[in-house]
C-alpha positions in Angstrom: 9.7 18.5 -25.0 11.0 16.5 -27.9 9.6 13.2 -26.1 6.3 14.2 -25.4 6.9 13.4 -22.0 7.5 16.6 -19.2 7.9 16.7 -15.1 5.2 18.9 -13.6 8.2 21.2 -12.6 8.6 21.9 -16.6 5.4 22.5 -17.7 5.1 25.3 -15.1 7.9 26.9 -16.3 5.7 27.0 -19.4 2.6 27.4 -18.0 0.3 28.6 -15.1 -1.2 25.6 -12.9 -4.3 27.0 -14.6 -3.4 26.3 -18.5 -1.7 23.0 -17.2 -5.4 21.8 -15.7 -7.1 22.9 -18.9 -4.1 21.0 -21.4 -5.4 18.1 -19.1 -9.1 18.5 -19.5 -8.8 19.2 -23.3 -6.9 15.6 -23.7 -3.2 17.7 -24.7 -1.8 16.3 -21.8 -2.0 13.1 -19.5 -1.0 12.4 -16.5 1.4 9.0 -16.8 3.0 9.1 -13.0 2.8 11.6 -10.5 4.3 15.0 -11.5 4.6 13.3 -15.1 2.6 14.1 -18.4 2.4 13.1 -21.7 1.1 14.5 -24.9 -1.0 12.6 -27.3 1.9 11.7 -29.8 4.7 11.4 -26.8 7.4 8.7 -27.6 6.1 5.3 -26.4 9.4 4.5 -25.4 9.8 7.5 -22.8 6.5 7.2 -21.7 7.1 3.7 -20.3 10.2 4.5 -18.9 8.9 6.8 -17.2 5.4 4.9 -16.2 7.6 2.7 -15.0 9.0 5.1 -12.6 12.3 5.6 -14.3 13.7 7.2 -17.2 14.9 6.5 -20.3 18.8 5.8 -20.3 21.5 4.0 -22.1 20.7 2.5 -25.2 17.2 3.2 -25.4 18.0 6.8 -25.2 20.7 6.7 -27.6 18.0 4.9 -30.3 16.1 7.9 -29.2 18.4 9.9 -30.4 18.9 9.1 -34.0 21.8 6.4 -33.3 22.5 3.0 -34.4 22.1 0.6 -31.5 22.7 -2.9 -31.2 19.3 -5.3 -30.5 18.6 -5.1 -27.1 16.5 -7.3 -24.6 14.5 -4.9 -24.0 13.9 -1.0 -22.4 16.7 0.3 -20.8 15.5 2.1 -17.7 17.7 4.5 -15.3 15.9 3.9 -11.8 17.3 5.4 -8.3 16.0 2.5 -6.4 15.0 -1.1 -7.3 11.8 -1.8 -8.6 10.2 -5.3 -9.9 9.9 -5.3 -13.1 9.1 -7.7 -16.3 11.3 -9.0 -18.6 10.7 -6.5 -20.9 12.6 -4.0 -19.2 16.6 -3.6 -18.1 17.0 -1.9 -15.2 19.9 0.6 -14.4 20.6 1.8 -10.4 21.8 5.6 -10.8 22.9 7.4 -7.4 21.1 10.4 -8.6 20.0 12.1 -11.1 22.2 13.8 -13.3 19.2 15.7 -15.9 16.4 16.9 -15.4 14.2 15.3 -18.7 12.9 12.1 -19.6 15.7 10.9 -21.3 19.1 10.9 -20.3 20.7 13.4 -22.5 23.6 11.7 -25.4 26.8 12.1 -23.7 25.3 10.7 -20.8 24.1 7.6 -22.2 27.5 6.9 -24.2 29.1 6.9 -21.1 26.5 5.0 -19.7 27.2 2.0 -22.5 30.7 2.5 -22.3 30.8 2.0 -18.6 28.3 -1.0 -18.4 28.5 -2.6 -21.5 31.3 -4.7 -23.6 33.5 -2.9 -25.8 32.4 -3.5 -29.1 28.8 -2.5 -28.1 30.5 0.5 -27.2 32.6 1.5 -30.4 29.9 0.6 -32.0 27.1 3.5 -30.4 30.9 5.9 -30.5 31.4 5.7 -34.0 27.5 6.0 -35.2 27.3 9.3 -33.1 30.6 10.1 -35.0 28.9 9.3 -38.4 25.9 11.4 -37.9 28.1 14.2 -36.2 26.2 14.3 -32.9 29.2 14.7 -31.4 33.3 15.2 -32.3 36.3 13.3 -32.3 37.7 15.2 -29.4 34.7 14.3 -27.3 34.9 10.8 -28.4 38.0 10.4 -27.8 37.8 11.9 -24.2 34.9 9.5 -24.0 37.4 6.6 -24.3 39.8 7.7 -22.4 37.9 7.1 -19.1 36.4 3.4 -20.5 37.8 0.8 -18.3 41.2 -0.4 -18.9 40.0 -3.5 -20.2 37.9 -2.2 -23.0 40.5 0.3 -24.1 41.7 -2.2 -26.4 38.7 -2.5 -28.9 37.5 1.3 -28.3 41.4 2.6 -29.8 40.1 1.1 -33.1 37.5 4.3 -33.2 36.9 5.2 -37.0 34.2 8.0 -37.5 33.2 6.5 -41.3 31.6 3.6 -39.7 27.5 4.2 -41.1 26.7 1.1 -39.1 27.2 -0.8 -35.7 26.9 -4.0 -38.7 30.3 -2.3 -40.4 32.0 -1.7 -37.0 31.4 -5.3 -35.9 33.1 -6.6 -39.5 36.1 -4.0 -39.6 36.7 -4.7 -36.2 36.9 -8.1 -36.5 39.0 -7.9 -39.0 41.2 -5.3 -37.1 41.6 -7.4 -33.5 42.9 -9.9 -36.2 45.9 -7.5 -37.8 44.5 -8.0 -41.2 44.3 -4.7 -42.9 41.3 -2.9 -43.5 39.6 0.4 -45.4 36.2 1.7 -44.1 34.4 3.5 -47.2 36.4 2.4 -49.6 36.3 4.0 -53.2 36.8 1.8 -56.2 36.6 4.2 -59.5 33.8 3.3 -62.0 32.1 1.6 -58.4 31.8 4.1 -55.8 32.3 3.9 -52.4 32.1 0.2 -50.6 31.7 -0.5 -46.9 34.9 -2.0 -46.3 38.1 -3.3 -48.0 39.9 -6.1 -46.6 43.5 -6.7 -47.8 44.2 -5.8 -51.2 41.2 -7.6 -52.8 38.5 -8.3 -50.7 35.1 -6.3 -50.7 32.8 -6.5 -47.5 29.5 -4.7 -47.8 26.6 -4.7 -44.7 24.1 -4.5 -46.5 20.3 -2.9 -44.6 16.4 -3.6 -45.7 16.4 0.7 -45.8 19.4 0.8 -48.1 19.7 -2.6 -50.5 16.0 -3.7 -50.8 13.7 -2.1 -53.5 13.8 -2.8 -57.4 15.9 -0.4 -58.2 18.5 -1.1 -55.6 18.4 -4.4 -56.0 19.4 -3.5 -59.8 22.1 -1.1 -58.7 24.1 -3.5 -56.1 24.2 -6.1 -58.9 25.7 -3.8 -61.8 27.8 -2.2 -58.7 29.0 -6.6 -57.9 29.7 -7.1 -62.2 32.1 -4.5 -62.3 33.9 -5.5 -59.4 34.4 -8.5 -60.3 35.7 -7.6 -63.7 38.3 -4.9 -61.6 39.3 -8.3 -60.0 38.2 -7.6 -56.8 36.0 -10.7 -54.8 32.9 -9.0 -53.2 30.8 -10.3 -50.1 27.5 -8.9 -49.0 26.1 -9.9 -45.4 22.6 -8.9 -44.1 21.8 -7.5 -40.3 20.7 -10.9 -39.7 24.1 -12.5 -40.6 25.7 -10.0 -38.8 23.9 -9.2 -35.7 22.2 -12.9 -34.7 24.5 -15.6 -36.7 27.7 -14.0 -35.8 29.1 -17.0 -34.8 28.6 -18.6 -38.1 29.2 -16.3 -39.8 32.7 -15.2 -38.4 33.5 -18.9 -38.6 33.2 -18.3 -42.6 35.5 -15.3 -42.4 38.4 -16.6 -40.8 37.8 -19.8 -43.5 37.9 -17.0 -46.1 41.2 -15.5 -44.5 43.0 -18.5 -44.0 43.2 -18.9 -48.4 44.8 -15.7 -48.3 43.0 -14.6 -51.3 42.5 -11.1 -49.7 46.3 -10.4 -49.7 46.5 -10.7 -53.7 45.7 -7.7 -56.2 42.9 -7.3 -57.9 43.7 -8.2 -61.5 41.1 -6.9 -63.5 39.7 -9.0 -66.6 
């Protein structure tokens, strides 16, 4: 009961009707929908999923479950009948259910994106389960192979090293575009950067967790002064830049690739 959130039919497995009216009497468990309880610290997430007479699926459940997702409009809900519902929730029609918990287990929900949403949302939720090795390459890869034709395009451009839907999105531009590119990229006396564009061209996505904070703030500059005495040029984009101003700022990239300046070598000082 990772969620918080059981059916009637698992708590008994657990424990006597008895023990299940006394968790209820005691305040360990609450009754959120008929034959559904919750503990005190269940997931808020799951629990109105299920309130709402569904369960969690698709990319809810995959945020869930430690992965990178994409900002969504709101709770993604697996339902077996239409309901009304406010804005605040999106709505999925399953013929059945496939699990018995909560929340739709991972592979499910993959499949789930992969099958109802575009393709880059898609390689993007493939390649952070990849990163955090919640599942393997062979099962991403059979994954892909039942996508739609039309998204197998964009989903053949998998790459497992991708830490963030924010570096899919900016590899994979680049990628669609046949300009080469490196995901985790080492430069010696640097480290390892995000992404390597031509011969020259550093791209890092950079996160409030990861770049904000005194001292990181002092490490990404020392880590920008020594690549630009290697010769490299070095461009840092936040999630806001990448995720909501995507327009603009893909506009600026293809500006940026149209000099050519990413084709050159770096030539250090």
């Amino acid at each position: 009961m990772k969620s918080g959130v059981v059916s009637r039919a698992e708590a008994l497995c657990e424990l006597s009707q008895q023990e299940l009216d006394q968790a209820g009497r005691l305040g360990q468990l609450s009754r959120i929908r008929h034959g559904w309880y919750a503990t005190p610290t269940a997931t808020a997430s799951v629990v109105a999923a299920v309130r709402a007479g569904g369960r969690l699926g698709c990319l809810s459940a995959l945020a869930f479950h430690g992965l990178w997702v994409p900002p969504t409009s709101g709770l993604h809900v697996l339902f077996r009948r239409r309901a009304r519902l406010g804005p605040e929730v999106e709505a999925h029609l399953v013929p059945r259910w496939t699990f018995t918990g909560a929340v739709e287990p991972l592979p499910e929900a993959l499949a789930h994106v992969i099958g109802h949403h575009d393709a880059e949302t898609a390689l993007m939720v493939l390649e952070s389960a990849l990163n955090l090795r919640r599942i393997g390459i062979a099962e991403a890869e059979q994954l892909t192979r039942r996508a739609p034709t039309e998204k197998s395009r964009v989903l053949a451009h998998l790459n497992p090293l991708a830490g963030a839907g924010t570096e899919t999105r900016l590899r994979l531009f680049h990628e669609l575009r046949g300009v080469p590119v490196i995901a985790q990229y080492e430069v010696a006396g640097v480290g390892w950067c995000d992404l390597l564009v031509g011969e020259s061209l550093i791209l890092e996505a950079d996160s409030k967790q990861h770049h904000t904070g005194v001292e990181n703030y002092s490490r990404d500059r020392a880590r920008d002064l020594q690549l630009h005495r290697l010769g490299y040029d070095r461009l840092r984009f936040t999630y806001e830049q990448v995720m909501f101003q995507w327009q603009a700022t893909r506009a600026a990239l293809s500006a940026l690739l149209a000099t050519r300046r990413h084709r050159r070598p770096p030539r250090p000082f």
